[in-house]
N, C-alpha and C positions, 0 to 999 in steps of 0.2 A: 821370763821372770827370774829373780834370782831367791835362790832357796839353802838357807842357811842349818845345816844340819849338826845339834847339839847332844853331847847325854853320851857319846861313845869316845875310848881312847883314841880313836882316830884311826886315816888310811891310812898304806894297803893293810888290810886286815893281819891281827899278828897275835889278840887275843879271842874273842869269846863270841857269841851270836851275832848282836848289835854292829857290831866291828865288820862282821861278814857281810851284813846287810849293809850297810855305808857302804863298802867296797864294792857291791853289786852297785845298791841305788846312784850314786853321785857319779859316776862316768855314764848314765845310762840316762840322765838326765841332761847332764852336757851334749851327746850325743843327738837330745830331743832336742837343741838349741835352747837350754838354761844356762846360767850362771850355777853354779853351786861353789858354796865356802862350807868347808868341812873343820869344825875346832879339833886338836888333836893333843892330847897328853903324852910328850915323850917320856922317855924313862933318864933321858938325858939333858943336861941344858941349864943353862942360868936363869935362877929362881925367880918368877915374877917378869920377864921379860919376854914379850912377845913377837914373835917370828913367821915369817909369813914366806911361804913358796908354793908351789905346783905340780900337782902330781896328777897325770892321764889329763891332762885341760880344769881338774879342780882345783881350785883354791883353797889352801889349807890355813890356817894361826896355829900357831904351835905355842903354849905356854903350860912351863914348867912349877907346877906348884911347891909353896916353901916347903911344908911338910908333907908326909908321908901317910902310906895307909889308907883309911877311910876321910881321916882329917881331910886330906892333900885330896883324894877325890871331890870333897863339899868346897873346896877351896878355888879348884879348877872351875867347876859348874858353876860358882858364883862368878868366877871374872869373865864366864863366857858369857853368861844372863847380863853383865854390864857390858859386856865390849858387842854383843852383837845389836846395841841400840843402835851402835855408829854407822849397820848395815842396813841397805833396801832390804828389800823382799819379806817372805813369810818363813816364818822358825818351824822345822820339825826337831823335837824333843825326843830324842829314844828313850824311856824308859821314866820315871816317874821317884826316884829314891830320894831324888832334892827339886821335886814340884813346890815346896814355897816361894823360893828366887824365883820362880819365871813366872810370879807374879810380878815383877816387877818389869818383864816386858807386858805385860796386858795394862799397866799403869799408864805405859806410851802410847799403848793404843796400836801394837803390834797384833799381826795373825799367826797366832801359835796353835801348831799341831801337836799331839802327843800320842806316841806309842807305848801305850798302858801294862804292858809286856806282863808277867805272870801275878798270881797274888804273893808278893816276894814277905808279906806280913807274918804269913803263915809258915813260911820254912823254918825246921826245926832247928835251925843251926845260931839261930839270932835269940841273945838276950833279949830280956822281956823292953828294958830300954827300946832296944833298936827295932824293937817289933812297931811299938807306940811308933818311933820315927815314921816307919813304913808306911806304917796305918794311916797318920797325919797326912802323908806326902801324896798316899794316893787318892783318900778323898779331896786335896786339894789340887792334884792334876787334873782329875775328871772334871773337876767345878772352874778350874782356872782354864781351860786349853779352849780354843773354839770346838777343834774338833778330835776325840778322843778317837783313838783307833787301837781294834783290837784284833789280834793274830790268830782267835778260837771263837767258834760260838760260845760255848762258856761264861769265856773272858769277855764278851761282848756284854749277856745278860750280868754278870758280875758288875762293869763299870757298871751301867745303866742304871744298876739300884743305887749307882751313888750323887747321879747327879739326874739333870733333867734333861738331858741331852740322849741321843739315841748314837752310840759307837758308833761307825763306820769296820766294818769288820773285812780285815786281809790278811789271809793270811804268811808264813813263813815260804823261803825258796831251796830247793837245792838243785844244783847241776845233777843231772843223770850221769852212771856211770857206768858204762860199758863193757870196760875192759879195766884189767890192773894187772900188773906184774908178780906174780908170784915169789917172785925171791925174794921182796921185801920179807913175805912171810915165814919164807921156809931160814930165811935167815937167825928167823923166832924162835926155831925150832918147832916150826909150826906144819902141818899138811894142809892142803884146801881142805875146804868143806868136814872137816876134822877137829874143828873149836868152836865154842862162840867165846861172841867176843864185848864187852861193853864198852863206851868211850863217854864216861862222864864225871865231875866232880865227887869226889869220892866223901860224901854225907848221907845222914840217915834219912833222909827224904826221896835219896835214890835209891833206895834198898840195895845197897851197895852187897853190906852184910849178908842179909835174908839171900837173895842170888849167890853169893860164895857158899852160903851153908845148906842150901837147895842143893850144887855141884856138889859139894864133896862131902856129900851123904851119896852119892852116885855110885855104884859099881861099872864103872869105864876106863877106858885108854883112853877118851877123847881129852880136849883140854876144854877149859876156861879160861882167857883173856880178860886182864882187868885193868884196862889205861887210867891211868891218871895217879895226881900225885898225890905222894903219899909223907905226911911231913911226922918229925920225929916230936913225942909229945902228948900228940893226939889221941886221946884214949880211942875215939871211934876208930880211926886208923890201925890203931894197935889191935882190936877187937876183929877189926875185918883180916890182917894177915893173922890172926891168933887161931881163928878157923877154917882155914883154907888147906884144903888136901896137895897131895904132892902135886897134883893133877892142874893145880891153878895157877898161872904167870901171871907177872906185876911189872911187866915191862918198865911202869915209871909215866911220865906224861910225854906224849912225842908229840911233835910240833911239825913234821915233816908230810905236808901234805898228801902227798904221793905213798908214803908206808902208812897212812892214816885210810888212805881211799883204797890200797891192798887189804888193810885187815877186815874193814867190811865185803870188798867184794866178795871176797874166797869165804867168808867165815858161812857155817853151818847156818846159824842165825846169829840173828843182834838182840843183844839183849837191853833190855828199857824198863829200869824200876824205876821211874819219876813219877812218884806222887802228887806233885802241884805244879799249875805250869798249864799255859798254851799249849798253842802248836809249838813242840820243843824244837828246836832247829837240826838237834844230833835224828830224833827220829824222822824229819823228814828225809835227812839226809841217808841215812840207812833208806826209805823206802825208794831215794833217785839211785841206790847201789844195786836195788833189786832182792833186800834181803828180806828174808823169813824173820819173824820178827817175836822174840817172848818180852811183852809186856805188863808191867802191873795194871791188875783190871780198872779204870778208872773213867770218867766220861771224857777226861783230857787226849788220851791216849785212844781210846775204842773209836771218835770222832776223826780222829788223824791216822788211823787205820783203817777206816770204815769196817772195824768188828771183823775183820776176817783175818786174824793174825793167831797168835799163841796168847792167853790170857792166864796170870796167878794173883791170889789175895794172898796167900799162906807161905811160910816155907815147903808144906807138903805139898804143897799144888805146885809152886814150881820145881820141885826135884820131877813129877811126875809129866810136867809139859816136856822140861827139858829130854827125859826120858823119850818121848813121844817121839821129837823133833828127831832123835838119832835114828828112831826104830821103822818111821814112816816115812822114807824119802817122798811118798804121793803126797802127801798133805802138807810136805816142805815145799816141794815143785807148786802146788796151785798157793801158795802162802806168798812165794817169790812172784807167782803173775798177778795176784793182787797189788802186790805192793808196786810193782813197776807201772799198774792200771790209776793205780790211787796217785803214785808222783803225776803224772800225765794228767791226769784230770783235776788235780787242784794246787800242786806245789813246782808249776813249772815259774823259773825265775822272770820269765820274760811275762806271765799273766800276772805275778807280783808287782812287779815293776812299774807295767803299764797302769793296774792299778793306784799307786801311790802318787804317779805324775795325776791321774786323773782329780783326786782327792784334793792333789795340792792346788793344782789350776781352779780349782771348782771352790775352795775356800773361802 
């Protein structure tokens, strides 16, 4: 069959979850003898004009939208909701931000999938505007798509109350990671097992904040790692470097795989304030590195760690886990063999995979 995969910038992956997952799913489906056409959004290219090549035996379109921004994303998503009528097969949709247009494959009488991905309505970083967008977009995914698919139990009971239809629930994947070279780290100024480290969008939904002000309330040598970028303007931004002890690095956002899969492996623990959200893709990928893990208490998170991790609501609670993590290397040790027990048992790539082929054949 051929299976046309919508809703992400495109392969090989170069931004964000969905990206990773395209680049996992569409050779791994060619592989099963599919067709897959992948739409892709370059950052480059003549505006409105659509281009077509091959990448690992996938089929990719490449079109460049006129404008920029959020515009230029609704603008991409729309001409790929009109240009993949021209294709066979069945549509999987990643994510749900512009589910109105792909009404308009269900007009033709297409078979559209959709990957419901977190409740993006509720993150605190969206005008009240853009929230209603959200809201709109994901009641009318769950209602428009054949089959809704969702990455958490949560998120599964979540759709379900929006439409009539029962999810299909799969979750996230990460490669396991065994080994990493330390000189990425110590190039940081960093020692193994010597920091934690975070690696996420830097908003108040991740408790970005509350974890730098947990550390550096600390009396330590150790450090705190905190990736990702950081733009000038931003009051949150400015709020998070405004509290941070000598103690805490800001590397900046690194893109380089390999020093990205050194800071988790070596680091003390990983740290994970995501308040809303699935299976988050950064934490499974922490639990395929084997790390000890301090996360905001939540059903999201407790589910995708099976509860045997480090847990905080408070700023005090996390200065006093953090504290824990340094002081107990036994309770780090069996925190590390959960989490390598928990990748293996439910976030190995290849039981995703074969998942999603099954879902899609079966539609």
């Amino acid at each position: 069959m051929q299976i046309n995969i919508l809703g992400t910038r495109g392969v090989p992956a170069a931004h964000g979850g969905f990206e990773t997952f395209a680049h996992e799913l569409a050779p791994y489906l060619v592989e099963q003898g599919h067709d897959v056409l992948v739409y892709c959004q370059p950052d480059e290219g003549t505006p409105r004009q659509w281009v077509e090549d091959e990448w690992n035996g996938v089929k990719r379109r490449h079109f460049v939208p006129k404008n920029g921004g959020a515009l230029g994303t609704m603008e991409f998503d729309l001409a790929c909701a009109l240009d993949v009528l021209k294709q066979p097969g069945v549509d999987l949709v990643l994510g749900y931000n512009t589910a109105v247009f792909n009404i308009i494959q269900r007009l033709r009488g297409r078979r559209v999938l959709m990957n419901m991905d977190g409740i993006e309505w509720k993150r605190a970083k969206w005008s009240l505007p853009a929230r209603i967008w959200f809201f709109i977009n994901e009641v009318a995914g769950a209602n428009l798509c054949h089959v809704p698919i969702a990455d958490h139990p949560e998120i599964s009971n979540h759709v379900a109350r929006r439409c009539f239809k029962k999810p299909v629930m799969i979750p996230y994947g990460a490669d396991a990671i065994e080994t990493a070279d330390a000189a990425h780290v110590e190039k940081l100024g960093l020692k193994p097992d010597e920091y934690l480290v975070s690696i996420a969008r830097i908003e108040p939904e991740n408790s970005i904040l509350e974890m730098v002000q947990a550390f550096s309330a600390l009396e330590t040598d150790k450090k705190c790692v905190i990736l990702g970028k950081f733009m000038e303007g931003n009051d949150y931004h400015a709020s998070v470097k405004a509290a941070a002890g000598p103690n805490v690095i800001f590397p900046g956002a690194i893109y380089d795989k390999t020093v990205v899969e050194a800071l988790r492996f070596h680091c003390r623990a990983y740290l994970h304030g995501h308040q809303v959200g699935g299976t988050n893709p950064s934490l499974v990928e922490a639990l395929g590195a084997g790390n000890a893990v301090l996360a905001h208490d939540n059903k999201f998170n407790r589910w995708t760690t099976n509860s045997s991790q480090f847990y905080f609501e408070t700023i005090e609670q996390c200065k006093d886990q953090m504290k824990s993590i340094f002081d107990t290397p036994s309770d780090v040790s069996k925190a590390r063999e959960s989490a390598v027990q928990q990748h293996h048992d439910r976030f190995l790539w290849k039981d995703v995979l074969a998942a999603y082929e099954k879902t899609l054949i079966e539609s």
